[in-house]
C-alpha positions as CSV (number, residue, x, y, z in Angstrom):
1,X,-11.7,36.6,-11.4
2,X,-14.8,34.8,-12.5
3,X,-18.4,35.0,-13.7
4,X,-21.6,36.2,-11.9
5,X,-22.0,32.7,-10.4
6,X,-18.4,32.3,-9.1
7,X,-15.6,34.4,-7.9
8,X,-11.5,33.5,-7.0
9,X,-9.1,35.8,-5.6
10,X,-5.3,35.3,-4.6
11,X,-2.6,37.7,-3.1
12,X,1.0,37.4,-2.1
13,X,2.7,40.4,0.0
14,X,6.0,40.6,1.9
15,X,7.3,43.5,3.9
16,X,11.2,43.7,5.2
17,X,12.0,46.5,7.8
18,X,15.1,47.2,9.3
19,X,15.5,49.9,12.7
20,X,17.6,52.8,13.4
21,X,19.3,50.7,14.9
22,X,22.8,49.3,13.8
23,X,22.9,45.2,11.8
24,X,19.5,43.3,11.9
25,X,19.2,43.5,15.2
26,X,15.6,45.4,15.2
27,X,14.6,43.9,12.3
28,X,11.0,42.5,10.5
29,X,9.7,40.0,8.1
30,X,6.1,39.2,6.8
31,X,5.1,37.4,4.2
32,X,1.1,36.9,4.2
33,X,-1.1,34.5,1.4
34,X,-4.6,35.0,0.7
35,X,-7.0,32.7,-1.1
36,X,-11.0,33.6,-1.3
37,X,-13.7,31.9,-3.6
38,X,-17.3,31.2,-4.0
39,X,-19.0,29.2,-6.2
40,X,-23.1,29.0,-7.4
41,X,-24.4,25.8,-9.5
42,X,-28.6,25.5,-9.4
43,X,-29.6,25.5,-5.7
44,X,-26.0,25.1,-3.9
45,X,-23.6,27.5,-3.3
46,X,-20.2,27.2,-1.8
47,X,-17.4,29.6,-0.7
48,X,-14.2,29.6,1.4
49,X,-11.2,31.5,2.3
50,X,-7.6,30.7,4.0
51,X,-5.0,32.9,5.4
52,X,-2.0,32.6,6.1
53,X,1.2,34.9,7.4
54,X,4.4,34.6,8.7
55,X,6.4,36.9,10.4
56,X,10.0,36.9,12.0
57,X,11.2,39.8,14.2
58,X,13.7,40.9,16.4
59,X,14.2,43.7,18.9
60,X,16.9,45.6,21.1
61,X,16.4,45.6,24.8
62,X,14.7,48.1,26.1
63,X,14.3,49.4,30.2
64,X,16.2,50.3,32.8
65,X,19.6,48.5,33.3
66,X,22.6,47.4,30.3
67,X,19.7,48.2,27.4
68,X,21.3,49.9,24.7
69,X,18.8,53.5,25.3
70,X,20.7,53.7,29.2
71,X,24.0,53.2,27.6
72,X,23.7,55.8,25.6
73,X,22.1,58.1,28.0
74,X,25.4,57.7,30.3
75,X,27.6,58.9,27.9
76,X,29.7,62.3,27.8
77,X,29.2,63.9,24.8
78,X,32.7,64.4,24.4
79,X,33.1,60.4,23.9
80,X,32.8,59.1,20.3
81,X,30.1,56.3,20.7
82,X,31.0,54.8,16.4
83,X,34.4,53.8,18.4
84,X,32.8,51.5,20.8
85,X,31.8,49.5,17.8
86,X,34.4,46.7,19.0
87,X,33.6,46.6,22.2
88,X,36.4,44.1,22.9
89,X,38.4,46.7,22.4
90,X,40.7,47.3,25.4
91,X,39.4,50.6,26.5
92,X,35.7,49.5,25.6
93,X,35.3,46.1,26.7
94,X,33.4,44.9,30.1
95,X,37.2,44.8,32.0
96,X,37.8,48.9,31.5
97,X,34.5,50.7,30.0
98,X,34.6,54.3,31.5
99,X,32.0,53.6,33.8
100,X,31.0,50.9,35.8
101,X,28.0,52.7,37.3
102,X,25.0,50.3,35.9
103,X,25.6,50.7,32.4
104,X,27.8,49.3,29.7
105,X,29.1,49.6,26.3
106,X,26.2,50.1,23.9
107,X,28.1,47.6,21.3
108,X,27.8,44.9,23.8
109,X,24.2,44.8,24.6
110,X,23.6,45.1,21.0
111,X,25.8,42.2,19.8
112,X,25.2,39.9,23.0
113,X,21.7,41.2,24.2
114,X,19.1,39.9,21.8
115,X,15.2,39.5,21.5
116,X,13.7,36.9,18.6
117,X,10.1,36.6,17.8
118,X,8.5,34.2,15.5
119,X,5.0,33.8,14.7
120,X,2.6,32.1,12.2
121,X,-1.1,32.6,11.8
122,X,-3.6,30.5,10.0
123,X,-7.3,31.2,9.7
124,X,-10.5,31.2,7.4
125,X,-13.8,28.8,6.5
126,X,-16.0,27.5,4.8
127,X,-19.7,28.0,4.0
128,X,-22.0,25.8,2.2
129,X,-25.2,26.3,1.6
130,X,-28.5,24.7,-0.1
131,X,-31.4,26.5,-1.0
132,X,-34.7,23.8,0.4
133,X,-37.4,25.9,-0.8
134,X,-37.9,29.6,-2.3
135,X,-38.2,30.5,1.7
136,X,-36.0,28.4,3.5
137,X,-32.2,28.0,3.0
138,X,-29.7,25.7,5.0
139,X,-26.1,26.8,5.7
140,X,-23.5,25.0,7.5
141,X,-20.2,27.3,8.5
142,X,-17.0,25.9,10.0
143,X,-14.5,28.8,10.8
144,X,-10.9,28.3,12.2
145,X,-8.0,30.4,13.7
146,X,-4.6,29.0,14.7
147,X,-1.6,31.0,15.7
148,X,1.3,29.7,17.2
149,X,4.5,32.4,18.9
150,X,7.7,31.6,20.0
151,X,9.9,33.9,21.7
152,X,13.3,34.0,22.5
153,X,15.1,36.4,25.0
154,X,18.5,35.7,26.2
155,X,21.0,39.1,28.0
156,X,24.9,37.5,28.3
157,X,26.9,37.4,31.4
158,X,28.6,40.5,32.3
159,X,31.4,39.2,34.7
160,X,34.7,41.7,34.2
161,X,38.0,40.0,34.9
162,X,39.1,39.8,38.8
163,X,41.8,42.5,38.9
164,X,40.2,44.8,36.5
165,X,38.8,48.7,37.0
166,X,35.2,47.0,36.9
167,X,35.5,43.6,38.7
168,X,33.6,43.6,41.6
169,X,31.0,46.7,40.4
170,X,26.7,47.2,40.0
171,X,27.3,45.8,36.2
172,X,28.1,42.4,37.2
173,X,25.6,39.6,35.9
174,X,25.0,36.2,35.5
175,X,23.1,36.5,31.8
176,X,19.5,35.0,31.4
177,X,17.8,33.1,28.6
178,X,14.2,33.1,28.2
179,X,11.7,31.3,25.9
180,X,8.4,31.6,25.5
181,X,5.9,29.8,23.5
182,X,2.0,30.4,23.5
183,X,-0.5,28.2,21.1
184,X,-3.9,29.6,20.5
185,X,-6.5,27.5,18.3
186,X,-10.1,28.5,18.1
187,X,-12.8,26.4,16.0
188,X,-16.0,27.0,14.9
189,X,-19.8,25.4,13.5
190,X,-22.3,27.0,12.7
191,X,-25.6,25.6,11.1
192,X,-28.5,27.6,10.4
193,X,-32.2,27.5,8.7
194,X,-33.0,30.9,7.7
195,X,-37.5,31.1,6.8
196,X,-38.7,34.4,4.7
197,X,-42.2,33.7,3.3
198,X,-44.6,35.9,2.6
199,X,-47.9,35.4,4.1
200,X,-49.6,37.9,1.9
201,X,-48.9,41.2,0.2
202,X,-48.8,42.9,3.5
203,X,-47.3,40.1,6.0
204,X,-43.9,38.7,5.6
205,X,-42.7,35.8,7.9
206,X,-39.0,35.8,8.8
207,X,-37.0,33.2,11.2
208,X,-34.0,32.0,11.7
209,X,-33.2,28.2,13.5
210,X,-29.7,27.7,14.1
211,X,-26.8,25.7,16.1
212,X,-23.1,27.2,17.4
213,X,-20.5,25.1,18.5
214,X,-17.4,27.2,19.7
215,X,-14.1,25.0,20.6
216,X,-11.0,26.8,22.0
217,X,-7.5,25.9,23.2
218,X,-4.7,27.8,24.4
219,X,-1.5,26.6,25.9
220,X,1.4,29.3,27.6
221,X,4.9,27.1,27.8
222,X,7.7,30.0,29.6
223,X,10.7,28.8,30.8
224,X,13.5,31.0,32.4
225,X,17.3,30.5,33.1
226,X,19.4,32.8,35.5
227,X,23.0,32.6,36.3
228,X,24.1,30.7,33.1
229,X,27.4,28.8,33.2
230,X,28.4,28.6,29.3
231,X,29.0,31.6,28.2
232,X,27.1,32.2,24.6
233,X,25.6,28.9,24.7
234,X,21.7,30.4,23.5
235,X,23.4,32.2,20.6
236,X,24.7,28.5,19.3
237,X,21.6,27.2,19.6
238,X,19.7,29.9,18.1
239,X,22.0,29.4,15.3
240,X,21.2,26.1,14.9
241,X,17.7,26.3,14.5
242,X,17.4,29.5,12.8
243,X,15.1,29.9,10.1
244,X,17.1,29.9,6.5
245,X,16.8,33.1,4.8
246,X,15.2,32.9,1.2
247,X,18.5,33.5,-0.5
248,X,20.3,30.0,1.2
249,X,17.0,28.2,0.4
């Protein structure tokens, strides 16, 4: 909206995905905001924009080893895999799955296996401007990008009873949690003289005088755990500091 001196616009979108695959597991959120505007009174203008998005995803395991894709390539096509839903099941569970050749019970990895990402984004500027003469005009531009990611990874110990068919066997593990977090934040000046005059009819004088300064940061925090000792303990805390879904807000 606006006139032919000034404009405004505003948006709002969200997108929701779920995968193929079974609960939210492999799911995604975005919700993104958009303000623009610019603004003309006599010789100064002024405009400006922010930007910001939100997003919130998960995924299943992927790879060689317990992932839920080399599960399901190990199994006979005689076995119903929708019966394996409980995989505490005593003929599904770690203790007496059919197999203890590298893989597991698809159920598992997908209810104890997990992958969280959570990422925000803010960026845009501002540009002001004066007009010094009917030749030379002065802007000043300050630009700015922020983004900030977190991820969580965490696979559950796989440690079948002592005594049991798959005690002792290749799918023994002690579980890992991962967590990543990576900060980027970039910002930006710009100032700049911009000259047209015309010498004569046939000569036109053009320059342009200007200043950059660029300013960047970026920190990578990883931290890794093997061999974990309380069973489950990442899904408590990743229960804890969950984000609130918009209908418990």
């Amino acid at each position: 909206t606006g006139d032919e001196n000034s404009s405004y616009y505003a948006s709002f979108s969200n997108i929701s995905s779920d995968g193929v695959f079974p609960t939210d597991v492999d799911s995604y959120k975005r919700n993104t905001i958009a303000l623009r505007g610019s603004e003309r009174k006599g010789i100064f203008s002024v405009s400006g924009s922010f930007n910001l998005s939100d997003v919130d995803g998960s995924s299943v395991p992927a790879g060689q080893g317990p992932t839920v894709y080399n599960n399901l390539m190990q199994i006979p096509r005689d076995i119903s895999i929708v019966d394996m839903e409980n995989y505490n099941n005593q003929f599904y569970n770690i203790d007496n799955y059919f197999t203890s050749y590298g893989v597991i019970n698809p159920y598992y990895t997908l209810g104890e296996f997990g992958s969280k990402y959570e990422g925000s984004k803010i960026f845009g500027g501002i540009d002001l401007g004066v007009d010094l003469t009917s030749w030379a005009t002065l802007n000043y531009r300050f630009g700015y990008d922020y983004t900030n990611d977190v991820y969580n990874i965490w696979e559950a110990i796989i440690a079948p009873t002592p005594g049991r068919p798959n005690a002792g066997s290749s799918i023994e593990d002690g579980g890992s949690v991962r967590q990543r977090t990576v900060n980027r934040r970039q910002l930006n000046h710009d100032i700049m003289l911009n000259l047209k005059h015309d010498i004569s009819s046939d000569l036109r004088m053009t320059g342009l005088v200007g200043l950059n300064i660029n300013e960047r940061k970026y920190l990578d925090f990883d931290a890794y755990v093997t061999d974990l000792d309380i069973p489950g303990f990442y899904d408590l805390i990743n229960r804890i500091f969950r984000k609130p879904e918009l209908s418990e807000v």
